[in-house]
Backbone as a ProteinNet text record, in pm:
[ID]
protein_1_A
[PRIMARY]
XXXXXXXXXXXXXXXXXXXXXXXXXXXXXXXXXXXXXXXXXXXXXXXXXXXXXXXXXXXXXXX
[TERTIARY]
690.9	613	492.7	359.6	276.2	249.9	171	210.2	73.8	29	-73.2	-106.6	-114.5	-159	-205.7	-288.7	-358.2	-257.3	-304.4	-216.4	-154.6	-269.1	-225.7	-164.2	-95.2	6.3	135.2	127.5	217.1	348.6	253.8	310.7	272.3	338.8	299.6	263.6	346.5	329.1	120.1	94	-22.4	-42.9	-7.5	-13.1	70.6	160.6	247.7	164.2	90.7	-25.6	-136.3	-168	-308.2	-215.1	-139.5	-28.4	-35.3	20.8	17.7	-89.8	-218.1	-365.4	-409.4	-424.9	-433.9	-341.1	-236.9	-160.6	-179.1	-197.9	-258.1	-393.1	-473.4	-608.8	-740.6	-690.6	-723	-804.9	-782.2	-821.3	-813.3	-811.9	-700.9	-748.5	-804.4	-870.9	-753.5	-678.1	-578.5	-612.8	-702.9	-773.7	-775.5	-719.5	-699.6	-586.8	-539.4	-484.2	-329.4	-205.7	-101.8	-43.2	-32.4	60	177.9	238.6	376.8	376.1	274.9	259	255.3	181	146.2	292.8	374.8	512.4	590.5	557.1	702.2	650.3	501.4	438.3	457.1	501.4	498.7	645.4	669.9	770	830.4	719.3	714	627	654	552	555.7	458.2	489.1	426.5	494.7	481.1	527.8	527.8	573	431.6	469.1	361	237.4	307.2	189	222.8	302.6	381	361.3	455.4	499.8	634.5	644.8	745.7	834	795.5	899.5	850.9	938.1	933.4	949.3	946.9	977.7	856.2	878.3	767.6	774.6	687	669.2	716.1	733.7	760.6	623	518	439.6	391.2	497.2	454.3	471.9	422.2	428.8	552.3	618.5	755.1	741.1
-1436.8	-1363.1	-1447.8	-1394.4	-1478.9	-1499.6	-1605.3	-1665.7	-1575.1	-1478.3	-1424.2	-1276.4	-1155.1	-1047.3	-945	-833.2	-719.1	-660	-629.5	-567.3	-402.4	-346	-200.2	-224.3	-320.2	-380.9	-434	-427.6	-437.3	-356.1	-208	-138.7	-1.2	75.5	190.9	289.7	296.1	358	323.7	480.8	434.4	357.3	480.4	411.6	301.9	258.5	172.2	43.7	2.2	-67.8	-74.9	48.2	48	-34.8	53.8	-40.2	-230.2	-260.4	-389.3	-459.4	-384.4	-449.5	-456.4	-349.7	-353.4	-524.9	-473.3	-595.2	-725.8	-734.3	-854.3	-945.5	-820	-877	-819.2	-682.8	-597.1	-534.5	-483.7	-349.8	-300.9	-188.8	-91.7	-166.7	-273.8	-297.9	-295.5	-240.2	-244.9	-368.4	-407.7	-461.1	-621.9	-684.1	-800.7	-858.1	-991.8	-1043.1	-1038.2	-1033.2	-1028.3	-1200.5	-1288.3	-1396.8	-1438.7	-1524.1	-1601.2	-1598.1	-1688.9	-1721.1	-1627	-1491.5	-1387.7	-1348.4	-1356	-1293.5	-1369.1	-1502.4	-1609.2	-1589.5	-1622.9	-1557	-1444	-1326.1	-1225.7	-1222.2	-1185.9	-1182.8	-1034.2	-982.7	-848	-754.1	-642.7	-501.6	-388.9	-318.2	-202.4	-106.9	-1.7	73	245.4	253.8	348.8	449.2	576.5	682.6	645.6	586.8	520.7	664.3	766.1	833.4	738.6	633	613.1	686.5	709	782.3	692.6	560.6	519.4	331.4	254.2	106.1	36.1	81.8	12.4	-60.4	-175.5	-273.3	-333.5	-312.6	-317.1	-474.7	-481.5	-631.3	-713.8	-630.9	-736.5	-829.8	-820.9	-822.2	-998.9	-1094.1	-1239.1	-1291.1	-1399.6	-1456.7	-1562.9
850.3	753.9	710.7	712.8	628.2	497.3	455.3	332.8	251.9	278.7	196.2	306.5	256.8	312.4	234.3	259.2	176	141.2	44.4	-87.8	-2.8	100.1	124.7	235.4	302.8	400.5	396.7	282.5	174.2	169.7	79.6	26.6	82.6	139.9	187.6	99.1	-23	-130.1	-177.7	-155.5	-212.9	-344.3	-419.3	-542.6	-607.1	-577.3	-562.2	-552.2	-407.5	-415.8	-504.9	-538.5	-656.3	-777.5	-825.5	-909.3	-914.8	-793.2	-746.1	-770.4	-727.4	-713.9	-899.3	-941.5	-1115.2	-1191.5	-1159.5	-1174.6	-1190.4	-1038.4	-1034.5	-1024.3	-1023.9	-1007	-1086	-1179.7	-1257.9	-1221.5	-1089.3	-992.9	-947.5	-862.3	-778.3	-606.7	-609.3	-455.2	-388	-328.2	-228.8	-114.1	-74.4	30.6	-29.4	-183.2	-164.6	-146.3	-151.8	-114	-155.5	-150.2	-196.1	-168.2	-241.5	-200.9	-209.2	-159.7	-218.9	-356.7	-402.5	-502.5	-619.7	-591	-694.8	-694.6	-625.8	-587.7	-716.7	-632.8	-763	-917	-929.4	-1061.5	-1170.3	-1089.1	-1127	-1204.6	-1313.5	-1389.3	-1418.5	-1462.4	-1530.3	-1500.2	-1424.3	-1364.4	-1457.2	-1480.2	-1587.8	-1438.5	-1448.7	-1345.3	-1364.3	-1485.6	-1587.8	-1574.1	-1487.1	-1478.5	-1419.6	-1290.2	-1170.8	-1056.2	-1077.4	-978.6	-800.6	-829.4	-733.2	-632.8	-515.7	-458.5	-398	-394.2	-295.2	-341.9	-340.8	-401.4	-251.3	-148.3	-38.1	6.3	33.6	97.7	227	314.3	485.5	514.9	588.7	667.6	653.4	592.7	634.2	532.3	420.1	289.8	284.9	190.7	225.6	192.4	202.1	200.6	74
[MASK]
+++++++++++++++++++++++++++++++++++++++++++++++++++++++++++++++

C-alpha cells in the first residue's frame, strides 16, 4: 500500500471523500492527498448529514 494517495482513490463514496477532503484540508478537493499520517492524526470525523451510502474504502487507500 502506499504511504500517501488522492483522497477520491480512496473512497468510492463520493461524498464520503468530499467529507474526508473538508476534514482534513478544509475543502471538498477530492484530488489531494490522503496520508498515513492524516490517518494516525485523525481522532474524530463528524460525518453527520454528509449522505454518505457506503463507509467502504478501496485498497488503494494509504497504510
Amino acid at each position: 500500500m502506499p504511504d500517501s494517495s488522492p483522497i477520491s482513490n480512496c473512497f468510492p463514496d463520493t461524498n464520503l471523500a468530499k467529507a474526508m477532503a473538508q476534514a482534513l484540508h478544509g475543502n471538498t478537493n477530492v484530488a489531494q492527498t490522503l496520508t498515513t499520517t492524516d490517518i494516525t492524526n485523525t481522532t474524530t470525523l463528524n460525518l453527520n448529514n454528509k449522505n454518505i451510502t457506503t463507509f467502504k474504502a478501496s485498497n488503494g487507500s494509504p497504510t
